[in-house]
C-alpha positions in Angstrom: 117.8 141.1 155.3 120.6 138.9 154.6 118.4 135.9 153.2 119.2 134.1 150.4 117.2 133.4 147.6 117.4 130.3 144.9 117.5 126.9 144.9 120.2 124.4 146.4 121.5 121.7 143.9 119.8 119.0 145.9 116.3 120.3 144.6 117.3 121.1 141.4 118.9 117.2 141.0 115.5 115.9 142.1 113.4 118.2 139.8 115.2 116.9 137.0 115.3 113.0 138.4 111.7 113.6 138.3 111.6 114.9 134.7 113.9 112.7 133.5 111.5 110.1 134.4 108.1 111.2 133.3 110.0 111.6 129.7 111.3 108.3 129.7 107.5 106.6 130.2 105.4 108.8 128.2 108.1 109.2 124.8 107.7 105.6 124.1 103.7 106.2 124.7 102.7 109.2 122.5 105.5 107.6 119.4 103.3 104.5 119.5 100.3 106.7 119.3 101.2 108.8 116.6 102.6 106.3 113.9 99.7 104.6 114.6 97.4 107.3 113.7 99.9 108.3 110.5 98.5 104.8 109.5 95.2 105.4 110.3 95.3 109.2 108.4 96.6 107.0 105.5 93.3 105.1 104.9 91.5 107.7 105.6 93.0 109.3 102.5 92.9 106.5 100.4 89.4 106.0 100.9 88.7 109.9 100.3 90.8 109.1 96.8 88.6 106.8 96.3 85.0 108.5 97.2 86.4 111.4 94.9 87.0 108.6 91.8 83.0 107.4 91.9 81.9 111.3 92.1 84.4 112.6 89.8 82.9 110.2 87.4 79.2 110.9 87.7 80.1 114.8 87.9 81.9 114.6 84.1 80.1 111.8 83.3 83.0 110.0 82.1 85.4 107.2 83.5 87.2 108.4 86.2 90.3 106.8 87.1 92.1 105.8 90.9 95.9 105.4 90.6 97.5 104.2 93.1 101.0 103.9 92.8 102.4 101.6 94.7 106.3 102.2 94.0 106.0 106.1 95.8 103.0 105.2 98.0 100.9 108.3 96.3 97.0 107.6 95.1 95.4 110.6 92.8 92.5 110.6 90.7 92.4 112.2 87.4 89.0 112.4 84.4 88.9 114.1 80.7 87.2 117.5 82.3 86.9 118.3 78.9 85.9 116.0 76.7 88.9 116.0 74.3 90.6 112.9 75.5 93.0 115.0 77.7 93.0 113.6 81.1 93.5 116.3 84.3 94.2 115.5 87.7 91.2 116.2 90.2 92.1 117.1 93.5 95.1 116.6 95.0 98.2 114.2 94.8 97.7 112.2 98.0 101.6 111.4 99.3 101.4 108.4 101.5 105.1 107.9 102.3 105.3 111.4 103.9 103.6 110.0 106.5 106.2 106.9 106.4 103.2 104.6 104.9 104.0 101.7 102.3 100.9 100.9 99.8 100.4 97.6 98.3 97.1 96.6 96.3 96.0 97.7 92.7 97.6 99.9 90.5 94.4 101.5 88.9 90.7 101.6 89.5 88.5 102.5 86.5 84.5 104.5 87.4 82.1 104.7 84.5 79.8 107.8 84.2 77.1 105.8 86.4 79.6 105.7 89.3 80.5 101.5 89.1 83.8 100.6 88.8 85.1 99.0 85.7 87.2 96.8 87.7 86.4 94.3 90.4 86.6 95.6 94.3 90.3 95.1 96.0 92.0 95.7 99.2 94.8 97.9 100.4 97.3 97.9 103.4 99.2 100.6 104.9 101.6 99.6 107.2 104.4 100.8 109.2 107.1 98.7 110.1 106.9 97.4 113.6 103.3 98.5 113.7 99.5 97.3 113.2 98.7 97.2 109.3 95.7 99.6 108.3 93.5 97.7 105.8 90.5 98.9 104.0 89.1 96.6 101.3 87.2 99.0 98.7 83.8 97.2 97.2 82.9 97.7 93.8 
């Protein structure tokens, strides 16, 4: 048995023709898809910041507040817990601009204990450059 066994560099140059060129159409593809849905996550988030502002605020029964801070693209929420005029954060610091997301709208959104905000309604746009903007306007 004097066969040999392996491939000859013919086939080996097509296989990677072959892969060469399914990575060249779908790369472009799934990028597209995914810095898209980094935008959509984004406004997701912010209106979860939000939802968490009006609850926070009927929970403690006191005004809640919705930073967003436009500068680092990060939205948290923070309430005096306690009563004592110290305010703590509730939740989480949402980071936008890990996900490569600019911010632009209001800088703060005020809840009273009966869940209404203290400020009029306002929109805010994520965006990516190169990409389709994200916008969620927020009623009051």
């Amino acid at each position: 048995m004097d066969a040999k066994r392996g491939f000859t560099l013919p086939e080996v140059l097509m296989v990677v023709v072959i892969v060469s060129l399914l990575t060249v159409v779908a790369v472009p593809k799934l990028t597209v898809a995914i810095q898209g849905r980094s935008v959509a996550t984004a406004a997701d988030q912010f209106v979860l910041a939000h939802s968490m502002a009006r609850s926070t605020a009927l929970r403690y029964r006191r005004q809640a507040q919705l930073h967003i801070d436009t500068v680092a693209a990060r939205l948290w929420v923070d309430v005096d817990t306690s009563g004592t005029g110290v305010r703590d954060t509730v939740g989480f610091v949402h980071d936008l601009a890990a996900q490569g997301v600019k911010v632009s709208g209001a800088g703060l959104l005020c809840f009273d204990a009966r869940r209404l905000a203290a400020t009029g309604g306002f929109t805010v746009v994520a965006q990516r450059s190169g990409y389709q903007n994200m916008t969620r306007t927020v009623p009051c």
